[in-house]
C-alpha positions as CSV (number, residue, x, y, z in Angstrom):
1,X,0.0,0.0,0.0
2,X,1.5,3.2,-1.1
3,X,1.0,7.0,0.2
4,X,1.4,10.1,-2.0
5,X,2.8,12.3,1.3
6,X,5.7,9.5,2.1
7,X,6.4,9.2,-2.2
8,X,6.5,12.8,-2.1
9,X,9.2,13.1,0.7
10,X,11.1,10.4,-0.5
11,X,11.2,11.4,-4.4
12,X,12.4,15.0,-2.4
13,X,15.2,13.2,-0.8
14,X,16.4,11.4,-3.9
15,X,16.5,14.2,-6.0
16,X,18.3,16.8,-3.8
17,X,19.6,14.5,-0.9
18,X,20.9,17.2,2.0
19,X,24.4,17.5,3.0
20,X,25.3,16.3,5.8
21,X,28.5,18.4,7.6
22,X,31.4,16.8,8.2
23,X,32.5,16.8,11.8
24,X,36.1,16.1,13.0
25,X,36.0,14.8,16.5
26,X,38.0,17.3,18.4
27,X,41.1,16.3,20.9
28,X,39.3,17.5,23.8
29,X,38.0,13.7,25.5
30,X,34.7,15.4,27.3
31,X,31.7,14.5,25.9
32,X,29.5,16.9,26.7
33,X,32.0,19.6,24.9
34,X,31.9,17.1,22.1
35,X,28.2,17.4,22.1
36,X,28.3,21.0,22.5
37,X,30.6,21.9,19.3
38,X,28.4,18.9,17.2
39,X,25.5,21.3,18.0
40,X,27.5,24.6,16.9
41,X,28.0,23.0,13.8
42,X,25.9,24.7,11.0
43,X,22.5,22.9,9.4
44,X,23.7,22.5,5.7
45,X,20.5,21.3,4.5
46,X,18.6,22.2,0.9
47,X,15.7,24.9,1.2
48,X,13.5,22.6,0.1
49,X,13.1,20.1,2.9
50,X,13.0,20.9,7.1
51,X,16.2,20.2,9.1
52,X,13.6,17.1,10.8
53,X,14.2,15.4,8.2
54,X,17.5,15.0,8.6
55,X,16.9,13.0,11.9
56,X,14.8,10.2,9.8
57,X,16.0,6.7,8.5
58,X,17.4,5.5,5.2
59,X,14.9,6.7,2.5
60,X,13.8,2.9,2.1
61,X,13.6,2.1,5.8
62,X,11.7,5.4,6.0
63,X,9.2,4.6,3.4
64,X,8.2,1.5,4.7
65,X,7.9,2.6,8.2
66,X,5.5,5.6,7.0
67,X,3.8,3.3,5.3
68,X,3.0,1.0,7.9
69,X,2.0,3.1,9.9
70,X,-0.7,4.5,7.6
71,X,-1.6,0.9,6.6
72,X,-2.1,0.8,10.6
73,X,-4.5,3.4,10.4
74,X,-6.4,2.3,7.4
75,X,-6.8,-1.0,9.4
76,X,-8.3,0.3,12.3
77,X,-10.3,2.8,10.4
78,X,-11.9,0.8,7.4
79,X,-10.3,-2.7,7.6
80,X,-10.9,-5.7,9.8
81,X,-11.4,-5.4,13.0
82,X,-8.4,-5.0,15.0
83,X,-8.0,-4.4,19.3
84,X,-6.5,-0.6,19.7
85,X,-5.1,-2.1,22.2
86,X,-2.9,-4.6,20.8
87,X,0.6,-4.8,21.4
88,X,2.4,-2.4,18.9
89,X,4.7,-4.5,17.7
90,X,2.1,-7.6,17.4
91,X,-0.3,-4.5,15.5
92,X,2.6,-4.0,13.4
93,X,3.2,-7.2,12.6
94,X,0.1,-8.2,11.8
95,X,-0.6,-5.3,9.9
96,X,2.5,-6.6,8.0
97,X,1.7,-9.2,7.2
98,X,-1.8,-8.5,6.1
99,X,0.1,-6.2,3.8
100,X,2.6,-9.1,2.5
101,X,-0.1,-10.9,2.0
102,X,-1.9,-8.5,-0.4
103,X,1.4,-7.7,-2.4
104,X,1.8,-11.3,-3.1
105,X,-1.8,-11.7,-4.4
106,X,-1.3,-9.0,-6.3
107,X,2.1,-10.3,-7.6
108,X,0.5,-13.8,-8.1
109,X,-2.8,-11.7,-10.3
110,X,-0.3,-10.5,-12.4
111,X,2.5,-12.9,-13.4
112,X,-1.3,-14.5,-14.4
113,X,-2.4,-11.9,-16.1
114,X,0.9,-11.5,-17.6
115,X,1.1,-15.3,-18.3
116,X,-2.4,-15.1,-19.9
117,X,-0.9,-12.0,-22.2
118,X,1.8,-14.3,-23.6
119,X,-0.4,-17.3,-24.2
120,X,-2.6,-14.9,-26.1
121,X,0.2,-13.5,-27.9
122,X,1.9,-17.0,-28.6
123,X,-1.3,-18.8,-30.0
124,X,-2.3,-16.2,-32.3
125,X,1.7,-16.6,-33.4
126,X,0.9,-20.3,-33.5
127,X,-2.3,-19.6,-35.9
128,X,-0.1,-17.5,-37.8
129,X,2.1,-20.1,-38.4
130,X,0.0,-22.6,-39.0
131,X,-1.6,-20.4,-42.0
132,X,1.7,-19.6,-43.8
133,X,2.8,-23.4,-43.2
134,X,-0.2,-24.5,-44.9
135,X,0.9,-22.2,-47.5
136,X,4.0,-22.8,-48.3
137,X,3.0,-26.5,-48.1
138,X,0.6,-26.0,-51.2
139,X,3.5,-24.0,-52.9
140,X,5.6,-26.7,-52.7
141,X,3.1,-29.0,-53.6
142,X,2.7,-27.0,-57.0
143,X,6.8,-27.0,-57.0
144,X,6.5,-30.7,-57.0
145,X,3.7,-31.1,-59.7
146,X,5.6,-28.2,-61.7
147,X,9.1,-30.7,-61.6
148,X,7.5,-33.6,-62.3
149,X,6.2,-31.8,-65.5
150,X,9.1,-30.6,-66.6
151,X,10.7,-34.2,-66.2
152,X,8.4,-35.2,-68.4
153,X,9.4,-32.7,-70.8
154,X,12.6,-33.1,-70.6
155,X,12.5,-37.1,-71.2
156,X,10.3,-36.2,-74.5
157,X,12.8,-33.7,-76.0
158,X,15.4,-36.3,-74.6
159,X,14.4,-38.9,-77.1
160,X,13.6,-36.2,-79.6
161,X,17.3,-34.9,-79.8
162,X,18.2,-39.3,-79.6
163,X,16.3,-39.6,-83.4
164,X,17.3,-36.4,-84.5
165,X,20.9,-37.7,-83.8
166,X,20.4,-40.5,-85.0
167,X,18.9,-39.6,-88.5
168,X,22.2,-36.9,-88.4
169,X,24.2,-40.0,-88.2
170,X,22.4,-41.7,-90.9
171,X,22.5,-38.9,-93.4
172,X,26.2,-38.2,-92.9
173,X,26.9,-42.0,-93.6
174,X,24.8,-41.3,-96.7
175,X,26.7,-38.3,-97.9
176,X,29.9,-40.0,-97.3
177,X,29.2,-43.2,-99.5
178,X,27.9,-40.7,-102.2
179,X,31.5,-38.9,-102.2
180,X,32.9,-42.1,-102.8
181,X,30.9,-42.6,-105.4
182,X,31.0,-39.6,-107.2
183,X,35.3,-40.2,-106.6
184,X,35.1,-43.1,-108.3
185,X,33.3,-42.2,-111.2
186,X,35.4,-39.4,-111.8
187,X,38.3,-42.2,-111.5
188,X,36.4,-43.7,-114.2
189,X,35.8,-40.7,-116.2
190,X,39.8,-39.9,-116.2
191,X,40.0,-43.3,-117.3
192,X,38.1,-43.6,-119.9
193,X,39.6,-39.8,-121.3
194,X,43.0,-41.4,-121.3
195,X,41.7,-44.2,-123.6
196,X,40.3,-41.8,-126.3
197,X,43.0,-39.3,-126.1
198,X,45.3,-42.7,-127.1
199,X,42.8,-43.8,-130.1
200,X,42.9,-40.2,-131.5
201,X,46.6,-39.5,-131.5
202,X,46.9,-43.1,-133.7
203,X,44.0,-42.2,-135.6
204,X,46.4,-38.5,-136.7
205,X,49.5,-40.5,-137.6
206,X,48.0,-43.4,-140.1
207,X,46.7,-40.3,-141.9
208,X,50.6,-38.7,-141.8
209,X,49.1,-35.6,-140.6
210,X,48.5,-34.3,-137.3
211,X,45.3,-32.2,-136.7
212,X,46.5,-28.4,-136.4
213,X,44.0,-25.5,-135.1
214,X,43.7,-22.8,-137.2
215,X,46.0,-20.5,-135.4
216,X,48.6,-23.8,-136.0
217,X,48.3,-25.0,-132.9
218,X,47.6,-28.5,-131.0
219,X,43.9,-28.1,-130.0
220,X,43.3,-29.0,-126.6
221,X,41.1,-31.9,-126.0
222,X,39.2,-31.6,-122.8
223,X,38.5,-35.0,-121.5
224,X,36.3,-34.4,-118.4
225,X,33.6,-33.2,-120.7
């Protein structure tokens, strides 16, 4: 249970804590003149809060101690019933624990609360998830149709470029037995030209003459014609 006064005082004392003086004990071994010139010493303390306060506990120890006591005075005014009369430190400490007790429900409601948040948060991730997995699960379902098409494909123009290769193979063995061919009748052909150039040259001398152009020259006999 918190108290706007003690919060106030205490964010007060964090911001501008006061300055506390330094005193050196002095050689003189009386106490009461050591008292004395503690007292003479001067109140270095910030405008803003009273000299008291300089006489209080540890912010912390403070807080909880101002709090208490105002818990205490809820207690008896609008809480349970409690005896006035009570011990103070049995008051105290039941006040206390009345007090730990409430923090802790309060803790305990909201790691729950909290815990609720997060399973929200983590099953709508987990429906999330499950969506763009079921996606990507009919993508590569499609992939897989898609591959298996183009395998198919593939096989077919496979074979295709087999018979085209092999009708390549056919038609150059064609072109090369033609070229033989066409060799050996020009072997022929060469041949044969040889034999008639022979029977013309004997066919000039049994007539004593040989057979002269007109210019007085040997024709030339083309024999590839």
């Amino acid at each position: 249970m918190e108290f706007p006064q003690a919060q106030a005082i205490d964010e007060r004392l964090r911001n501008k804590p006061p300055r506390i003086p330094r005193f050196v004990e002095s050689n003189n071994i009386n106490p009461i003149t050591n008292e004395v010139e503690l007292m003479k010493l001067p109140l270095l303390f910030s405008s803003q809060i009273q000299p008291t306060a300089f006489f209080l506990p540890p912010p912390e120890t403070r807080s909880a101690t101002i709090n208490l006591d105002k818990a205490i005075e809820v207690e008896l005014k609008h809480g349970r019933k409690l005896d006035p009369q009570m011990d103070r430190k049995k008051l105290r400490r039941t006040v206390s624990n009345r007090i730990s007790a409430q923090k802790s429900r309060l803790r305990k409601a909201q790691y729950i609360h909290d815990m609720e948040r997060k399973v929200n948060e983590l099953e709508e991730t987990l429906t999330f998830l499950e969506e763009r997995s079921a996606r990507w699960l009919e993508k590569r379902r499609l992939l897989k149709v898609q591959n298996e098409t183009l395998h198919h494909l593939l096989a077919i123009r496979q074979n295709q470029a087999n018979q085209a290769q092999m009708v390549f193979e056919k038609n150059k063995a064609e072109v090369n037995r033609l070229r033989e061919v066409e060799k050996a009748l020009l072997r022929m052909s060469l041949n044969d030209g040889g034999l008639s150039s022979s029977s013309c040259s004997g066919f000039f001398e049994d007539d004593g003459q040989v057979g002269l152009g007109m210019d007085g020259q040997v024709p030339f006999l083309n024999f590839d014609a």
